[in-house]
N, C-alpha and C positions, 0 to 999 in steps of 0.2 A: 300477840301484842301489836297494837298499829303500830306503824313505821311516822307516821305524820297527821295532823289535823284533819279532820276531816275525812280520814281513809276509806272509811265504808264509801261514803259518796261518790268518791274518787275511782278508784282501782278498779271498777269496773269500764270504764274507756281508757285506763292506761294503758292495761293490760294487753289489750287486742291493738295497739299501736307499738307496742314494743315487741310482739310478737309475728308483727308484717314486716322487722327488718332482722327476726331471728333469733329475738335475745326471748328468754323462758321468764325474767324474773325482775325484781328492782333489783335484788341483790347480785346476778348478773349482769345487771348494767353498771352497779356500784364495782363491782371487780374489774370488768371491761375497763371503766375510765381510771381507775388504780392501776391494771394492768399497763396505762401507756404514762406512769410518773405522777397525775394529775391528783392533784387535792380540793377537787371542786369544794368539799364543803367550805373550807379552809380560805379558797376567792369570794365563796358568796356572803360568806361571813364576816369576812373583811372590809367588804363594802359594806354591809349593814349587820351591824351584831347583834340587834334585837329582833332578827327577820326570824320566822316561824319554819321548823323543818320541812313543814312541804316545799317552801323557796330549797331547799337545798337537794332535795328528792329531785323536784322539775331539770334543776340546773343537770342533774346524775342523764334524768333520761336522756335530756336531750345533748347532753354529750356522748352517751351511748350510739346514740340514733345517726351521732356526725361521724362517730369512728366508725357503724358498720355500712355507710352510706359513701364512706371513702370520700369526705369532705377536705379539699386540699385548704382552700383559701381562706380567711379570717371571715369575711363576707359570705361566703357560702356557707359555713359553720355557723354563724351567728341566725341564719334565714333558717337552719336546720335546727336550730335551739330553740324556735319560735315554732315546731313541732311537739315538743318535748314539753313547752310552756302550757301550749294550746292544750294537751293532753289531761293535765290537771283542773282545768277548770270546769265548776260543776255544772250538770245536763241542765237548760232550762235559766241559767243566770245570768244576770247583765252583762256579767264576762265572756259566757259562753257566746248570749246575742251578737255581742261587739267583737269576737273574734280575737281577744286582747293578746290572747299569745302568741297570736301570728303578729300581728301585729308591732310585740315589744322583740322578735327575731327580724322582722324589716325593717324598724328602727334602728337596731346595733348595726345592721346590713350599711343602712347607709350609711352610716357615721365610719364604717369603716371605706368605706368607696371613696376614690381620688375625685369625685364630684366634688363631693360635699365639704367647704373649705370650713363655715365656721358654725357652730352649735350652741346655741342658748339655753341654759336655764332660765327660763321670766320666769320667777319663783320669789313670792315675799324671805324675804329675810330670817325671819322670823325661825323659817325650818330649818336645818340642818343636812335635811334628807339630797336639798341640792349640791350641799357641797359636796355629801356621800358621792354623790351621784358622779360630781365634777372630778372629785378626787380618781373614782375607777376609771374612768376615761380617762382621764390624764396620764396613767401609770400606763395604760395598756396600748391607748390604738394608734402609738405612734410609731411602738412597735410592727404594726401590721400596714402600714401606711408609706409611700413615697414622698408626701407631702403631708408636713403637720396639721393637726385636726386644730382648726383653733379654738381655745374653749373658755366662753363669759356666763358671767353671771349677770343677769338684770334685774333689778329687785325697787322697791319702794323704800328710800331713805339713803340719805351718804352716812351718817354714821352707821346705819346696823350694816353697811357694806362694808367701811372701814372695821370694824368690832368681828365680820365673818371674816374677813381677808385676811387679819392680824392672828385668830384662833387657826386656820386651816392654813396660814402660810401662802396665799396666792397674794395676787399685785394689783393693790387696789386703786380703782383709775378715778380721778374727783374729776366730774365736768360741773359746766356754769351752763346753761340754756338761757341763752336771748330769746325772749318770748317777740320782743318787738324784728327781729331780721328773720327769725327761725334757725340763728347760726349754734351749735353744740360747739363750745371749746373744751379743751382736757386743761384744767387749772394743775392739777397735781398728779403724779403718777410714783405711788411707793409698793416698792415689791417686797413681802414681806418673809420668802423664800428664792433663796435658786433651784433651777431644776423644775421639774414635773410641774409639781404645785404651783411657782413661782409662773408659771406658762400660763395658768387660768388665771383671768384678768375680770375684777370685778366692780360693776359701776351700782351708783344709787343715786335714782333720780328722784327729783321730787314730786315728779307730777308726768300723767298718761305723755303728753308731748314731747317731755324730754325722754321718757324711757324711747317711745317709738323713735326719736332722734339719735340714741346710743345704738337699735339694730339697724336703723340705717348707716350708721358709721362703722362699724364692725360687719356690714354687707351678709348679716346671717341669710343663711341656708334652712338651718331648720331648727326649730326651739320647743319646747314641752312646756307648758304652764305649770303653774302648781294651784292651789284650792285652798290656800290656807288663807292667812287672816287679811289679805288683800283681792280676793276674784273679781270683786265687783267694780271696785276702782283702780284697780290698777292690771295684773296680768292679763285678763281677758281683754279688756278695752285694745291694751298693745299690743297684744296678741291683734284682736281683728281691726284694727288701724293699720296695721305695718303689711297687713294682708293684703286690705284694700288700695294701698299705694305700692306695694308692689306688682297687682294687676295692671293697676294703670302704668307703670314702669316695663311693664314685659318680662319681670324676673320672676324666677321661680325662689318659690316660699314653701316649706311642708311644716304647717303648723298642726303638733299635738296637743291634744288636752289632755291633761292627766286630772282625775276625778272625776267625778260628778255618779251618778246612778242613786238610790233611793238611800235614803235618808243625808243627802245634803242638801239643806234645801234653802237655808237662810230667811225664808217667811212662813208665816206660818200657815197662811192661807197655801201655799202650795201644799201641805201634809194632809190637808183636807182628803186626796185622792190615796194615802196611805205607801204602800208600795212600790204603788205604779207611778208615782210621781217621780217628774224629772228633777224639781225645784230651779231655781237661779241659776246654781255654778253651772248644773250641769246643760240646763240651756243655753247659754252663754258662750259653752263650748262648742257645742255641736255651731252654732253661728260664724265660729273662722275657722274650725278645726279641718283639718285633712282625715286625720285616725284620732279616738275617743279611745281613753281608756277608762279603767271603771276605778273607781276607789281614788283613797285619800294621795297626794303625791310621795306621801310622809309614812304613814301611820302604817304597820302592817295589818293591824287588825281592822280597821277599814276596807285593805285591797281584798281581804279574808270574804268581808261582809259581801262583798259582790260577787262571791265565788268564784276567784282566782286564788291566788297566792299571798301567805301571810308578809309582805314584802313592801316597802312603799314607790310607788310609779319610781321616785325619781333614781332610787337605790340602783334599781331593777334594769335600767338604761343600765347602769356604770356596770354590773353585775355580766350584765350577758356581752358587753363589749369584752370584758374581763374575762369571762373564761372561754370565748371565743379564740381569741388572743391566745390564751393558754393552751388553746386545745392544737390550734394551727403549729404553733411552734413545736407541741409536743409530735404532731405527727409529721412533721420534718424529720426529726432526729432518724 
């Protein structure tokens, strides 16, 4: 019986990567990561409960692959997860092209690194998947950190910011943008938790200028888009606005895209090419992005369709922070 989606396709380049660090089997790496306390399924399911078993299989490898690799640091375990990730995506797929699961193991890398002070979700409102996202991060990397990770949400709208803040318990920050000074003030600041959650701070702006105004005020480092019902006018845009004046600033910016690969395409004239088309979101990306990922930032059967993991981009940040995290700690004891 398969073990997970897509298996046939799969298990033939898993196999010979789990067996270059020793391990014979998935179900030897599932023992392996139980043998040191660890409930991966149990982390990645937590972050996202409707993510698909291969997300939970990947997470096993590539916790295997950190324990027989003698991975001390949360950062180096999470760069070692992003083996594990890599492993499952199929031969020939956008995901494979894009390299996504090295990719989503350098992304948790840095968020764990004393570099990197503050992390953005630019993510419409709308999903959920960011808060998923925001939530695993917040529980975990500050455990592995000298210096708190800080962590925002930037999104299109003050109330669906107020209405995500109040469900997830984070602290939601109202500003005013002067259009005429270029000045961002914070009118209100209500925290809707203490603790973890109460840590993520979430704004809604109204428009491309005041978002790009809230991560210059919150001085981010590094943010992930999302693809949902705002790419066109809103994350992307402040995605590659904030880029461009950060060049001209001298600061460093590592902006992700999360999404895009074939069938997102928002015109229809782009589907003309079938397949192979990139469409809108995912052009749009590649124009400020640093690293592309493939599939919906949300949907797992989306991240599925590009052959990776049935998982969505933004879950998949908070996930691998998360049992990174777990795994560093476990092999302390």
């Amino acid at each position: 019986m398969a073990l997970f989606e897509s298996y046939e396709r799969r298990i033939g380049q898993i196999l010979p990567v789990l067996n270059k660090y020793g391990i014979n089997s998935l179900e030897e790496a599932k023992a392996l990561c139980e043998s040191k306390g660890l409930d991966i399924p149990g982390i990645v399911r937590g972050i996202q409960p409707i993510c698909f078993d291969n997300a939970v299989w990947a997470y096993i490898v590539g916790g295997a692959i950190a324990i027989k690799k003698g991975s001390r640091s949360a950062a180096e375990i999470a760069r070692t997860l992003g083996e594990g990730l890599q492993a499952f995506c199929i031969p020939g797929s956008v995901a494979d092209d894009r390299k996504v699961g090295i990719g989503h193991g350098n992304l948790a890398a840095m968020l764990l690194s004393e570099e990197t002070n503050c992390f953005c979700f630019l993510a419409g409102h709308e999903s959920f998947a960011a808060a998923e996202g925001a939530i695993g991060i917040a529980k975990s990397a500050n455990r592995a950190r000298k210096k708190p990770l800080q962590v925002i949400l930037n999104g299109l709208g003050k109330d669906a910011a107020q209405i995500i803040s109040r469900i997830n318990g984070f602290t939601y920050v109202k500003t005013q943008f002067d259009y005429y000074t270029g000045e961002l003030k914070v009118v209100e600041v209500i925290p809707y938790s203490s603790g973890e959650r109460g840590q993520v701070r979430c704004y809604g702006a109204d428009d491309v200028r005041e978002g790009v105004a809230i991560m210059h005020k919150e001085k981010v480092d590094i943010s992930i888009t999302g693809n949902s019902t705002n790419p066109t006018r809103f994350q992307h845009p402040v995605a590659g606005t904030y880029k461009k004046e950060c060049v001209e600033q001298g600061k460093k910016y590592f902006s992700v895209a999360s999404g895009g690969g074939t069938g997102r395409t928002l015109h229809p004239d782009n589907m003309a090419a079938g397949p192979a088309s990139y469409g809108m979101t995912d052009t749009m990306g590649r124009m400020h992005s640093d690293a592309q990922f493939a599939g919906s930032s949300s949907v797992p059967a989306h991240v599925e369709m590009m052959g990776f993991l049935g998982m969505g981009n933004n879950p998949m940040v908070g996930a691998s922070v998360a049992v990174a995290v777990a795994l560093a700690e476990a092999l302390k004891k």
